[in-house]
C-alpha positions as CSV (number, residue, x, y, z in Angstrom):
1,X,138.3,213.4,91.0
2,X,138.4,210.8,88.4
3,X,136.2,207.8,87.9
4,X,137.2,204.7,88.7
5,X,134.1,202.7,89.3
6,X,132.3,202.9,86.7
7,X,132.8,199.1,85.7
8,X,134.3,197.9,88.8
9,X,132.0,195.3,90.9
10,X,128.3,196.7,89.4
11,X,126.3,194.7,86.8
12,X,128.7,196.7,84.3
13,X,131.5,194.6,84.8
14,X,129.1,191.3,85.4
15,X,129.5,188.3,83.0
16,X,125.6,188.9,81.9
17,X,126.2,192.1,81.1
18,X,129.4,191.9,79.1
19,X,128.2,188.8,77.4
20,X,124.6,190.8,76.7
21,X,126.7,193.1,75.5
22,X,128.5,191.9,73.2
23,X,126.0,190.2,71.2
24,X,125.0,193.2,70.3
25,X,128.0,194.9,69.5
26,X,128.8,191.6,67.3
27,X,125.6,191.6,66.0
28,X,125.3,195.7,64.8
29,X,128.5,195.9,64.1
30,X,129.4,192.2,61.9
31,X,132.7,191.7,64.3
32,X,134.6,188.3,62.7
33,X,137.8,186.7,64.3
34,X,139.3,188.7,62.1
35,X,138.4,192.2,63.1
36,X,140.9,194.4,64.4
37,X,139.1,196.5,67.6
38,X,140.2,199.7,69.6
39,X,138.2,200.8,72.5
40,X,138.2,204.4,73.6
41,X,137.9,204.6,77.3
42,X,138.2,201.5,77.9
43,X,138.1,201.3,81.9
44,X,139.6,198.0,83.0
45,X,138.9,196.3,79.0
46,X,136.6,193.9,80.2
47,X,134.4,194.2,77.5
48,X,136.7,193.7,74.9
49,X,138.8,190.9,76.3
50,X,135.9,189.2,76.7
51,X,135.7,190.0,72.8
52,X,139.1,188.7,72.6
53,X,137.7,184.9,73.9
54,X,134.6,184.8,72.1
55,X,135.1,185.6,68.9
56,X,138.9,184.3,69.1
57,X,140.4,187.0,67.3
58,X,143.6,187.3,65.4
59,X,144.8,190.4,66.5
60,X,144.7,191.4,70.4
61,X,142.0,194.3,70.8
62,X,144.0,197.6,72.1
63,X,142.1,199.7,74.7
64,X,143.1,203.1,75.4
65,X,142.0,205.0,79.2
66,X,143.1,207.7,80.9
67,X,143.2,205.5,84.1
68,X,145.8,203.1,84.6
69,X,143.6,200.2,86.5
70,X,145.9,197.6,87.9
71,X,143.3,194.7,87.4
72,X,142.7,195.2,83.8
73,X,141.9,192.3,81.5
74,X,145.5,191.2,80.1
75,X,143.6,189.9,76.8
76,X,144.3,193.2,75.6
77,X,146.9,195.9,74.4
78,X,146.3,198.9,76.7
79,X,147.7,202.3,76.6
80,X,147.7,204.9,79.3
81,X,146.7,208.1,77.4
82,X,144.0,210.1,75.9
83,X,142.0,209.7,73.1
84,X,143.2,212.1,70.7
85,X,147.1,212.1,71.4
86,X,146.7,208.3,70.4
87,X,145.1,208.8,67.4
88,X,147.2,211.8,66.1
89,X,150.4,208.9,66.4
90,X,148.6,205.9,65.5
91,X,149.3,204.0,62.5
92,X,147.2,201.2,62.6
93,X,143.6,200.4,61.0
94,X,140.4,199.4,62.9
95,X,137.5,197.5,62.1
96,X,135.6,198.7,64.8
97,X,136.3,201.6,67.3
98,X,134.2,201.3,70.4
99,X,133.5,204.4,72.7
100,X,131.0,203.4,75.4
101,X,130.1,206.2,77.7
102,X,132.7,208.4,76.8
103,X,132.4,211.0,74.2
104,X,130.1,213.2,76.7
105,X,133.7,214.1,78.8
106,X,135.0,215.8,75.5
107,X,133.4,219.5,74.4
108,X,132.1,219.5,70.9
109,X,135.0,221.0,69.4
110,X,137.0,217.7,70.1
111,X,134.2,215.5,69.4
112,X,134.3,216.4,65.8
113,X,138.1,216.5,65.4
114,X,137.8,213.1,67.6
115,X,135.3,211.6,64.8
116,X,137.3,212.8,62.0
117,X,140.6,211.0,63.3
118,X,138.8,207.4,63.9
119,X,137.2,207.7,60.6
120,X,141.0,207.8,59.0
121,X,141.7,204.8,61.4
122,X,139.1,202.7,59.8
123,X,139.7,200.0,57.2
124,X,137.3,200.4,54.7
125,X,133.6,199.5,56.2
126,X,134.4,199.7,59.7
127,X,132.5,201.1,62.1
128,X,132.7,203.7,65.3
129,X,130.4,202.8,67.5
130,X,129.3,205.7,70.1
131,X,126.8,204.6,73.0
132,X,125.4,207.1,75.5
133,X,122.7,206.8,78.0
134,X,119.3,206.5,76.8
135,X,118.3,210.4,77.2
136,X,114.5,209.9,77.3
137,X,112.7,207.1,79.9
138,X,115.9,206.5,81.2
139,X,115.4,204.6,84.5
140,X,118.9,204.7,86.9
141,X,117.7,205.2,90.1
142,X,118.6,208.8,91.5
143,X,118.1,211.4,94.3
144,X,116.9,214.9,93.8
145,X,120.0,216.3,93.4
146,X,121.6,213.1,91.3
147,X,118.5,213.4,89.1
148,X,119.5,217.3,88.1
149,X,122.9,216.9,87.3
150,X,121.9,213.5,85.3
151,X,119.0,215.1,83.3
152,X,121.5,217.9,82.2
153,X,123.9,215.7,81.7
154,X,121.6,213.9,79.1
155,X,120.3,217.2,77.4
156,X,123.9,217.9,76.7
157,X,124.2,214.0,75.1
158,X,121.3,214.9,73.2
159,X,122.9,217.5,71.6
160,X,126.5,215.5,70.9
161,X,124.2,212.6,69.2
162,X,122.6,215.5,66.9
163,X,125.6,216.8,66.2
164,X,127.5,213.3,65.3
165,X,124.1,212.9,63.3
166,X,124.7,216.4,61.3
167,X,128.3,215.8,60.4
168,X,127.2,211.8,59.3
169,X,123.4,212.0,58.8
170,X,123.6,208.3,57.1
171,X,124.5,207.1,60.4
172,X,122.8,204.4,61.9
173,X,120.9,204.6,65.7
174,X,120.2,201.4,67.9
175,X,119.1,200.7,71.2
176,X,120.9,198.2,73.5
177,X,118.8,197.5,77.0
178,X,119.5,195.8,79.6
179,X,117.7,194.2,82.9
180,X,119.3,194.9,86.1
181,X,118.9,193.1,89.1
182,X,120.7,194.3,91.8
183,X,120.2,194.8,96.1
184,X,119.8,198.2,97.0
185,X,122.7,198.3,99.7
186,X,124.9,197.3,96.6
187,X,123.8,200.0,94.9
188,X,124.1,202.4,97.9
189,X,127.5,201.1,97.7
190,X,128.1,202.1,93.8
191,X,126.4,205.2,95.0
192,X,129.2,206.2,97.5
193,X,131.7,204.9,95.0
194,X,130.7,207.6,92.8
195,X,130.3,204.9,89.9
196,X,128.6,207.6,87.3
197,X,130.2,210.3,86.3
198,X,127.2,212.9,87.8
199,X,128.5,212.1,91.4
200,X,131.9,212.9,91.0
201,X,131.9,216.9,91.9
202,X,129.1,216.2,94.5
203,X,130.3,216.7,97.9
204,X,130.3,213.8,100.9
205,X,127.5,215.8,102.1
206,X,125.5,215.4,99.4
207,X,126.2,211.6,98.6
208,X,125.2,210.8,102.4
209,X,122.1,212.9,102.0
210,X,121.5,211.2,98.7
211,X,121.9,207.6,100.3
212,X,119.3,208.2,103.0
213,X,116.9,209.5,100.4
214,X,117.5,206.3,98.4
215,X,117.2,204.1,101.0
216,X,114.0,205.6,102.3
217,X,112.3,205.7,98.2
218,X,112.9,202.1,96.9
219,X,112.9,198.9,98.4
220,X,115.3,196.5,98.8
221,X,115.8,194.9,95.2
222,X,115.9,197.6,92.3
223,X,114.7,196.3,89.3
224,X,115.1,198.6,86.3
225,X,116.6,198.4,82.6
226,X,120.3,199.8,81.7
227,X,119.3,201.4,78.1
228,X,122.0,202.8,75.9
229,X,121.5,204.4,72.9
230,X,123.8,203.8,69.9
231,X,124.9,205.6,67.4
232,X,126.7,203.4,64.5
233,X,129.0,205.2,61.5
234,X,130.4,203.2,58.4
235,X,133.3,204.1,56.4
């Protein structure tokens, strides 16, 4: 099963959260009109096309997903392939390469042969940019069952963000937050969607049980922050 809505109608694909967003990817990372972006894992490139307007850049952004959504943003270049494969062809040079959510799917051994290729993609003082959840307070509403897989899910991002941090030890770590405000039958709606990658090998059993125990432990606006922590690394 693959996921496909992860940024698809939830406050990840809202305006206030891209904009949010990107003020602090702008910010941490010095992006100019100029700046030539690739995002790894792009999803439907919301996030950078909305890049693309703001900062009115020169060179269209190229996203790269293993998903071919039919609504993505057409303010970028997309390609239809993994992360790797693309890199091990590619030619050009990046200013900044973005991988939001999306270095947990790899196992370590590709994560550091994934590193090593962006880093000769870079122009000289870009940046990769890596953000994962939060692994400590992290406060995504779960059931029993959502909360196990999710807690080892972020022991094992604990230990990719050491490891980037042994191979590049001068790199930089940030924290990006931020408020959601959502209704909890739209959220029992994400939750059947499977919109995080801990529900996808649950079974319809277990997301039905996991919507009645939701709907019985929290009321019926969640209010709770989005925290990401981010990992910066400089040519």
């Amino acid at each position: 099963m693959s996921l496909k809505n992860w940024d698809n109608k939830t406050w990840l694909s809202s305006n206030s959260y891209i904009k949010s967003f990107n003020k602090f990817l702008i910010k941490e990372t010095k992006l100019n009109k100029n700046s030539a972006i690739l995002d790894i894992g792009c999803g439907r490139g919301k996030i950078i096309g909305n890049l693309t307007s703001k900062l009115r850049l020169i060179k269209k952004p190229i996203g790269i997903d293993i998903e071919h959504h039919k609504d993505r943003d057409k303010r970028i270049i997309f390609n239809k392939t993994d992360a790797i494969s693309y890199l091990k062809k590619n030619r050009k040079k990046f200013d900044l390469i973005l991988l939001k959510q999306t270095i947990h799917f790899l196992p370590l051994k590709d994560i550091k042969k994934l590193i090593l290729l962006c880093m000769n993609c870079l122009n000289s003082g870009g940046r990769i940019a890596i953000f994962t959840l939060a692994t400590s307070n992290n406060e995504i509403p779960t059931f029993v069952k959502m909360k196990k897989k999710l807690s080892k899910s972020l022991k094992r991002d604990q230990k990719i963000l050491r490891y980037i941090n042994s191979l590049y030890p001068g790199s930089i770590l940030k924290t990006f937050s931020f408020k959601v405000k959502i209704s909890r039958e739209k959220y029992l709606e994400m939750i059947e969607n499977r919109y995080i990658s801990t529900l996808l090998n649950l079974s319809s059993a277990d997301i039905l049980k996991g919507i009645n125990e939701i709907s019985r432990k929290y009321n019926k606006r969640l209010n709770f922050r989005d925290k990401l922590i981010c990992r910066i690394l400089k040519k």
